[in-house]
C-alpha positions in Angstrom: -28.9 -21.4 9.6 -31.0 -19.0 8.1 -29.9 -15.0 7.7 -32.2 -12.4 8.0 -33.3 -10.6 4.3 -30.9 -8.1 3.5 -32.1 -4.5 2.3 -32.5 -5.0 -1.2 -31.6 -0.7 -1.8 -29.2 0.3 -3.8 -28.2 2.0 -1.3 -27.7 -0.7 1.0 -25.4 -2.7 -1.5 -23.5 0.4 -2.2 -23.1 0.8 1.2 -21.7 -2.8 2.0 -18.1 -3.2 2.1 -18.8 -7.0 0.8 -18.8 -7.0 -2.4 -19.4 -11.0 -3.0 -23.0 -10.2 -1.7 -25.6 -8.4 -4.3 -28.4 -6.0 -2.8 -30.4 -8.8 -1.8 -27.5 -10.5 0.4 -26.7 -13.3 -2.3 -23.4 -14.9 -2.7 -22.3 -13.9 -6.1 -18.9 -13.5 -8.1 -17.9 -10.4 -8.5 -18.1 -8.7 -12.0 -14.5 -7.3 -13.4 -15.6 -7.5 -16.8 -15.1 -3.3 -16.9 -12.1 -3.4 -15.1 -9.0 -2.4 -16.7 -6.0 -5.2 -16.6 -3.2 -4.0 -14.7 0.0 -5.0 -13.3 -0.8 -6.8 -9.6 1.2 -8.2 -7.1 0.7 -9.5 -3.6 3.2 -11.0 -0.9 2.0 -12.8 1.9 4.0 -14.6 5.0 3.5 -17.3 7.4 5.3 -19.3 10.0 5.0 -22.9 11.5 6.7 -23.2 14.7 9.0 -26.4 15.8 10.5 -27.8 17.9 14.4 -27.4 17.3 15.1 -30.9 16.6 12.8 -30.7 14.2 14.0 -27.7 12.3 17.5 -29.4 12.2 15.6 -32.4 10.4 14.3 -29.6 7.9 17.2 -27.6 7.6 19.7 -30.9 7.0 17.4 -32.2 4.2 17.2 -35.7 6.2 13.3 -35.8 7.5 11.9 -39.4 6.5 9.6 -38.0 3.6 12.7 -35.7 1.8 13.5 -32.5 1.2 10.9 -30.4 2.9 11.0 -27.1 1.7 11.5 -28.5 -1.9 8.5 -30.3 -1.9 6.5 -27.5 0.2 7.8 -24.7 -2.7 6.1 -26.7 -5.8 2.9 -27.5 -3.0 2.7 -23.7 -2.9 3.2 -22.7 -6.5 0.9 -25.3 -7.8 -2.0 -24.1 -4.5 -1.8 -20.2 -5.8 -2.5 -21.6 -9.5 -5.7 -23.5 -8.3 -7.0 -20.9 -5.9 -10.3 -20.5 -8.1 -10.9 -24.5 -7.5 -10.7 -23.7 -3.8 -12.1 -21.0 -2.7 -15.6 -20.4 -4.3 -15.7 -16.9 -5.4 -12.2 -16.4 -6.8 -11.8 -15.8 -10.0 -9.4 -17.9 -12.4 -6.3 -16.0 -13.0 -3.7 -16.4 -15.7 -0.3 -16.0 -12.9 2.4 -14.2 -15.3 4.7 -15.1 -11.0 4.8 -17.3 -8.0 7.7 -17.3 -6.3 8.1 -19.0 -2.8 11.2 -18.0 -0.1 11.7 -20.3 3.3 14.0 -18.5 6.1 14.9 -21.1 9.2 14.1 -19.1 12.6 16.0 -21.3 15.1 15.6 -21.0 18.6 16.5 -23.0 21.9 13.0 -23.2 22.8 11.1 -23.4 19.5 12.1 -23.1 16.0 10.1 -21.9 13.3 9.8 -21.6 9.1 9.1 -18.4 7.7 7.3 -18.7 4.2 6.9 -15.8 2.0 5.2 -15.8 -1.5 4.9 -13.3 -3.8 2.2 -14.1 -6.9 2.3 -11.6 -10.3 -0.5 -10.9 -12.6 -1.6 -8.8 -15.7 -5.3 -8.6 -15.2 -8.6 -7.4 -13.7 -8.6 -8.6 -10.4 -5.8 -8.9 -7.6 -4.1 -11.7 -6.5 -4.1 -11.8 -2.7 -6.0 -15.1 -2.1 -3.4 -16.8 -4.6 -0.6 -15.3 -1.8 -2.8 -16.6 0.8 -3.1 -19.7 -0.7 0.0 -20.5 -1.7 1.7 -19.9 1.7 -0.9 -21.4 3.8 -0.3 -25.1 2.1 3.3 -24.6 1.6 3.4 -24.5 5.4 0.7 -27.4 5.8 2.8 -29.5 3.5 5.7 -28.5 6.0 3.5 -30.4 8.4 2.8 -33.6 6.8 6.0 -33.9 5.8 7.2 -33.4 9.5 4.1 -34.6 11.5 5.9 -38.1 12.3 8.7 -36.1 14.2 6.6 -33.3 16.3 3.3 -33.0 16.6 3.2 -29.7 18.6 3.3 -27.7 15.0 1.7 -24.5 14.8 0.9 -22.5 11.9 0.6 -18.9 12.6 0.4 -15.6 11.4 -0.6 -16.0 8.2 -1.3 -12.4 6.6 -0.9 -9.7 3.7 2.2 -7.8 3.6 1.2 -5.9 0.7 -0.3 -5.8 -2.9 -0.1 -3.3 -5.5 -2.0 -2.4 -8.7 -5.5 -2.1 -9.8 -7.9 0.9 -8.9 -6.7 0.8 -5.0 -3.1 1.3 -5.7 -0.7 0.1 -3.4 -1.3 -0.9 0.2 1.8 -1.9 2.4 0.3 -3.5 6.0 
């Protein structure tokens, strides 16, 4: 698929909200070489719905393939440090944080694990997509470690909660 030329004005790439596209509509990695480093944090949060039987296999430490959430913790800590190798225009960062929480939502009809992560770092760029990253195969190691016992998982709103630091500030969602 081919996209139509962009408008290669300045004023057309100034006026772009994209900024991993140049004036002529090119992919390109962002340059933070002038940007100050400064303290940056984002959390993010997802779910994977269940069914109850299921959770109580999670929650009792006794699915087939081991301690779930253990395993899905170090999945996610070790995703948010290799976001760069994933995701094409991220920068590496140097994560000073990355600190996973489960919380067990049990229902009759369907249960569910929350995963938050929150991911630090001193530098020039934020850290959202590490966030992102990290609680988005947390929760997919969740499922292969539970796909033999329910195959009706769902992974779900998966989103920023906040992030703080750099020239934007603060923004709370």
């Amino acid at each position: 698929m081919t996209l139509p030329p962009a408008d290669p004005s300045p004023a057309a790439a100034a006026a772009s909200p994209l900024t991993h596209f140049d004036a002529q509509g090119q992919a390109h990695m962002v340059d933070v070489g002038a940007k100050p480093a400064t303290h940056r944090t984002a959390i993010a949060r997802g779910r994977i719905t269940m069914q109850p039987a299921t959770l109580a296999l999670v929650r009792s430490g006794t699915a087939k393939k081991g301690d779930v959430l253990g395993v899905a913790r170090i999945a996610g800590i070790m995703a948010a440090k290799r976001t760069s190798d994933l995701i094409p225009l991220c920068h590496p960062l140097a994560l000073t944080r990355v600190a996973l929480e489960f919380a067990l939502q049990p229902s009759e009809a369907q249960g569910a694990v929350e995963c938050t992560a929150t991911v630090e770092t001193l530098g020039q760029t934020g850290v959202e997509m590490e966030a992102l990253t990290a609680v988005q195969v947390a929760l997919l190691t969740v499922y292969d470690m539970c796909k033999a016992a329910d195959k009706r998982m769902a992974i779900t709103d998966v989103r920023v909660l906040e992030k703080h630091g750099g020239k934007s500030g603060s923004w709370v969602g």
